[in-house]
Structures are given as structure tokens and as C-alpha cells.
Wavefront OBJ file of the C-alpha trace (Angstrom):
o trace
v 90.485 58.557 54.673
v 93.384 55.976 54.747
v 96.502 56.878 56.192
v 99.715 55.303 55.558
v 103.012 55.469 57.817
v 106.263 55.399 56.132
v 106.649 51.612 55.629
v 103.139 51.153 54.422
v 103.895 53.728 51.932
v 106.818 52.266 50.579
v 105.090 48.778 50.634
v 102.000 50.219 48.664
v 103.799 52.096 45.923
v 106.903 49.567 45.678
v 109.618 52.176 46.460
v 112.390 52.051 49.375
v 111.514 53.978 52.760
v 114.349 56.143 52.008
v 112.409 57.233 48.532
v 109.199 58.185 50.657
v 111.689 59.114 53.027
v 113.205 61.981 50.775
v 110.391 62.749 48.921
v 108.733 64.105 52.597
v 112.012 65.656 53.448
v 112.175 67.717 50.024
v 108.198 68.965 50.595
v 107.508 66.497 47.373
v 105.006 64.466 49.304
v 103.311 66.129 52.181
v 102.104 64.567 55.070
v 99.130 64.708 57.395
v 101.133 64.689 61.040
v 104.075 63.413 62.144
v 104.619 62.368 65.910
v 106.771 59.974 67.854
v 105.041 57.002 65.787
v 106.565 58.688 62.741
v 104.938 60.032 59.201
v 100.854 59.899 58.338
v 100.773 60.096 54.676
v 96.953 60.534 53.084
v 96.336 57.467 50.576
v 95.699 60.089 47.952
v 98.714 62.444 48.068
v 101.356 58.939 48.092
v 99.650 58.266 45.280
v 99.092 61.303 43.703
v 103.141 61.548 43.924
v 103.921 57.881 43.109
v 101.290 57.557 40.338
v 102.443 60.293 38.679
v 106.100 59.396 38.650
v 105.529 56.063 37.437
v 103.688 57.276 34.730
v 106.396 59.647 33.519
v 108.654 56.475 33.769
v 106.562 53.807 32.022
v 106.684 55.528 28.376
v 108.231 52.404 26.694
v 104.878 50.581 26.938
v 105.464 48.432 30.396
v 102.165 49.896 32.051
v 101.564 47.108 34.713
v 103.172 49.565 37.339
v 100.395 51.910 36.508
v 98.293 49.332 36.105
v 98.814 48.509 39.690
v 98.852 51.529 40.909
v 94.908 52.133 39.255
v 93.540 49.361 40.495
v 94.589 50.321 44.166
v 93.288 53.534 43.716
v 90.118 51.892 42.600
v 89.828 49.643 45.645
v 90.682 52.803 47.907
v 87.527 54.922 45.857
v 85.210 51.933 46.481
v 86.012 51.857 50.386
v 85.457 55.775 50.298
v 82.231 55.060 48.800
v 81.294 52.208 51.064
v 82.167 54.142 54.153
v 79.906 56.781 52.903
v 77.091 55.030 52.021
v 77.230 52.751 55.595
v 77.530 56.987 57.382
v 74.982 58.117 55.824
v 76.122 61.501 55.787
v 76.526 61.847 52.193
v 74.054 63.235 50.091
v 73.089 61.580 47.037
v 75.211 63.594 44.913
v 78.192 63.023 46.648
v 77.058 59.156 46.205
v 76.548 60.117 42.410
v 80.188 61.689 41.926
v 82.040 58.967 43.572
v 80.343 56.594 42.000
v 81.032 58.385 38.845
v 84.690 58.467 39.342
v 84.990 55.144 40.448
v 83.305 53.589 36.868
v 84.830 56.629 34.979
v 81.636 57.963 33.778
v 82.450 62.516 34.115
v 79.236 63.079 32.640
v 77.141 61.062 34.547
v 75.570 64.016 36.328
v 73.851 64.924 33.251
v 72.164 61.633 32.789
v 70.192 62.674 36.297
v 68.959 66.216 34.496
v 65.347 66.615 32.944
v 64.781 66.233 29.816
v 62.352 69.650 28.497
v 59.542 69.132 26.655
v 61.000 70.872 23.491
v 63.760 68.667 23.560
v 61.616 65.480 23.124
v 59.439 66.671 20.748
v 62.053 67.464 18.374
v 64.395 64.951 18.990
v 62.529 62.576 20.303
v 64.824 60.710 23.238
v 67.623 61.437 25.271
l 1 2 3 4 5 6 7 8 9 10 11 12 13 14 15 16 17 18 19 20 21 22 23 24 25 26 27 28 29 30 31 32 33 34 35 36 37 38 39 40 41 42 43 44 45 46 47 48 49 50 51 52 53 54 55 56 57 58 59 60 61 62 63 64 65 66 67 68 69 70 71 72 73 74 75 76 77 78 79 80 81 82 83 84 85 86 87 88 89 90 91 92 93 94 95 96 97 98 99 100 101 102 103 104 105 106 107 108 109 110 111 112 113 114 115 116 117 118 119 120 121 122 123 124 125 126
């Protein structure tokens, strides 16, 4: 899981402190602790906030905010992945569904499912 503190967070999503500031003040954007070091913020729920916001904002057609904002969420899916697959500890299908999220591919799980007999004879393949 990656953590952010406060200035990461505003350095990652391009707002001030004081935005990421007020949005954990107003319960907007929780947080994972917070200690004498100051805010942990989960990669995930910054983003989930952020992304979401700059979406709303972006309707006149200037995506490269969101554009941005995929593309780190991408990177942040394939070190999830990575980290999972150097563990061990998850099972193929967990493998499977990340993987599946990260190319965008929601029915991949299907593709892994046996094809009956009946199916093949009357329509021949998958």
C-alpha cells in the first residue's frame, strides 16, 4: 500500500497543502493515522478524492489533468501487482483481477472458464 504524508499528497495530485489540508479537516479525504510526523493518506483514497474532482472540473475537454492522474494510478496498480507477485501470497486470481484492472479487461475472468461440450458443438469456438 503507498502512503502519502500531506506534502506528498499535494505534490502528487497538484493541489496546495492547505487543499489536502481541508479536505482531511472536513472528513472529505480520510486518512490512515496521524501522529507527531503528521497525516498518512492511502494512495487510493487521495486519489479517489482528487481524481474525482478533477474530473467534475475538466468538462470543457482539457483532460490531461485526468490524464495524469490515470497514468499514476496505473503505475501505483502495477507496483501492487509487482509486490504481489515478488510475496507470493496472492493466489492466482488475485494475480488475474489486478492484472485485469490494470489493462482494463472486466471480463477477463471469463476467458479462464471452460468451455462445455454443447457449446462447441453448436457454435463451434469461444
Amino acid at each position: 500500500m503507498t502512503v502519502f504524508n500531506l506534502n506528498q499528497a499535494a505534490i502528487e495530485t497538484g493541489k496546495a497543502k492547505s487543499t489536502i489540508f481541508n479536505a482531511l479537516k472536513s472528513g472529505k479525504l480520510s486518512y490512515i493515522e496521524k501522529n507527531k510526523d503528521g497525516y498518512k493518506i492511502d494512495a487510493s483514497e487521495l486519489f479517489r478524492v482528487f481524481q474525482k474532482q478533477q474530473i467534475e472540473q475538466s468538462g470543457t475537454g482539457e483532460n490531461n489533468n485526468e490524464i495524469l492522474f490515470l497514468r499514476r494510478e496505473n503505475e501505483l496498480l502495477r507496483e501492487q501487482l509487482k509486490r504481489e507477485m515478488e510475496r507470493g501470497d496472492a493466489s492466482d486470481q488475485e494475480r488475474r483481477q489486478l492484472l485485469a484492472m490494470l489493462t482494463h479487461q472486466p471480463d477477463q475472468h471469463k476467458a479462464d472458464q471452460p468451455v462445455s461440450r454443447l457449446w462447441l458443438k453448436l457454435f463451434g469456438r469461444k
